[in-house]
C-alpha positions as CSV (number, residue, x, y, z in Angstrom):
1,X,66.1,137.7,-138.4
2,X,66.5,134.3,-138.8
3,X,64.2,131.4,-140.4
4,X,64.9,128.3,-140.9
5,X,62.9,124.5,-142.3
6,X,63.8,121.0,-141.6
7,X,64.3,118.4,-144.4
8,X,64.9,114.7,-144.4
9,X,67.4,113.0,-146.4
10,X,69.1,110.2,-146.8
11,X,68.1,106.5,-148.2
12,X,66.2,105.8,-144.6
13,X,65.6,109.7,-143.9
14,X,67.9,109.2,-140.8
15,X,70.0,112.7,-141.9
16,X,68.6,115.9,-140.4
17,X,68.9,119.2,-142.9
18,X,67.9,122.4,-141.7
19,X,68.1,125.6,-144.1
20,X,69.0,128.4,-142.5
21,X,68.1,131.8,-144.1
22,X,68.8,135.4,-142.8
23,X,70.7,135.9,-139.9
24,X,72.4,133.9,-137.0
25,X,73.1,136.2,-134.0
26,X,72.1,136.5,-130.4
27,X,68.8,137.5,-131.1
28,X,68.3,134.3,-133.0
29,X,70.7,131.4,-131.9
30,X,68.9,130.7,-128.9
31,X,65.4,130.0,-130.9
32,X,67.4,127.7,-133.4
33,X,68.9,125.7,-130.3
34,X,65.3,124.9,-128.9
35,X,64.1,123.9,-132.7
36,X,67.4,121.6,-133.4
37,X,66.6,120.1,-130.0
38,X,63.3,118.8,-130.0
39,X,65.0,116.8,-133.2
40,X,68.1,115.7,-131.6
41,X,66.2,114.3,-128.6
42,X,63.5,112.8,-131.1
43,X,66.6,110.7,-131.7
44,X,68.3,112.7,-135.0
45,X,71.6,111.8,-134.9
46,X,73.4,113.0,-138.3
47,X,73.1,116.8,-139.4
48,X,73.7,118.8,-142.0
49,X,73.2,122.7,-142.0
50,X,72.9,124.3,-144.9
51,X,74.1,127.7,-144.8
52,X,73.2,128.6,-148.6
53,X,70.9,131.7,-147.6
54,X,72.5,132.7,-144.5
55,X,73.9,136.2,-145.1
56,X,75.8,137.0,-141.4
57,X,76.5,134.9,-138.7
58,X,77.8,136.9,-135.2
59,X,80.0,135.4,-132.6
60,X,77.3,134.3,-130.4
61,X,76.4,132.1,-133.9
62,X,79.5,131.2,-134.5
63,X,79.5,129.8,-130.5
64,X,76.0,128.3,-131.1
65,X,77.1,125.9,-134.1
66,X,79.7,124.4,-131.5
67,X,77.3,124.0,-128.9
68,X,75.2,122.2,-131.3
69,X,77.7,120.1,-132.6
70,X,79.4,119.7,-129.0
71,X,75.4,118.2,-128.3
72,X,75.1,115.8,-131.0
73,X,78.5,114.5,-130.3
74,X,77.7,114.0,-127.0
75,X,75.0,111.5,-128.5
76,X,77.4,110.3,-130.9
77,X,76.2,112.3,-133.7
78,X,77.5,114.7,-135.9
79,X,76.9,117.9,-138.2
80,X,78.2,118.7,-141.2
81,X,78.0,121.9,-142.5
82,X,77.5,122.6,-146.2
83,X,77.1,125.5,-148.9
84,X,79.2,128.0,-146.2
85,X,79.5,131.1,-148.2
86,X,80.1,135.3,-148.3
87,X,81.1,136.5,-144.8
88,X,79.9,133.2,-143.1
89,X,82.8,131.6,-145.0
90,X,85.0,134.1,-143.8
91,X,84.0,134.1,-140.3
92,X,84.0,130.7,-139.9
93,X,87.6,130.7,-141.3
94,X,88.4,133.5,-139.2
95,X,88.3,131.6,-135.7
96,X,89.0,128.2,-137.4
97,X,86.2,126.4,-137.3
98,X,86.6,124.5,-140.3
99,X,88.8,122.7,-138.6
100,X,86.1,121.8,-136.5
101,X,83.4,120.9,-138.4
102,X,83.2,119.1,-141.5
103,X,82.3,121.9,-144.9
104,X,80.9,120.2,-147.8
105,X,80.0,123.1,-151.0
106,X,76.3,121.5,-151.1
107,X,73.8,119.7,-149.6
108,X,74.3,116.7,-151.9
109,X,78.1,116.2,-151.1
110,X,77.4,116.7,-146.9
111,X,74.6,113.7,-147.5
112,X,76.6,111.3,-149.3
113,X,79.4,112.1,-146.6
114,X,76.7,111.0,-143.9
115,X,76.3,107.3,-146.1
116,X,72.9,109.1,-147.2
């Protein structure tokens, strides 16, 4: 199961943070695309998600952070990831996708990357 909030940050609460808890797999990614989306059309264009309390994350997770990212670059946005832990860590090493995204270890440090 996943469940997630929404949090603004930043000096002009321009930076998107969504907590993720539980689990990111294909039962779940799709429902955390359509919530992301109704804020990156709203006009959210710097993210951060904060991966603190997520305990697993499957491939089809793994594929749905890239999607999300590939979105908000297409809007010339961006998403930072921060507090990437445990065996998200290690999958997200595992197929190299810290070489995609940017990994802060907390929320503080991905919001002062994003000027916030």
């Amino acid at each position: 199961m996943l469940d997630f909030e929404y949090e603004r940050a930043g000096q002009n609460n321009d930076i998107l943070v969504v907590v993720l808890s539980g689990t990111l797999d294909e039962q779940t990614c799709g429902y955390l695309m359509e919530c992301v989306k109704e804020d990156v059309l709203e006009g959210s264009t710097k993210m951060i998600l904060d991966c603190e309390r997520l305990d697993f994350i499957s491939s089809m997770g793994l594929a749905m952070l890239v999607r999300v990212s590939s979105r908000m670059k297409k809007l010339n946005g961006d998403v930072k990831l921060a507090a990437v832990q445990g065996l998200v860590a290690q999958a997200i090493h595992a197929v190299r996708l810290n070489l995609l995204f940017q990994i802060y270890p907390t929320v503080d440090d991905a919001i002062a990357a994003h000027g916030g």
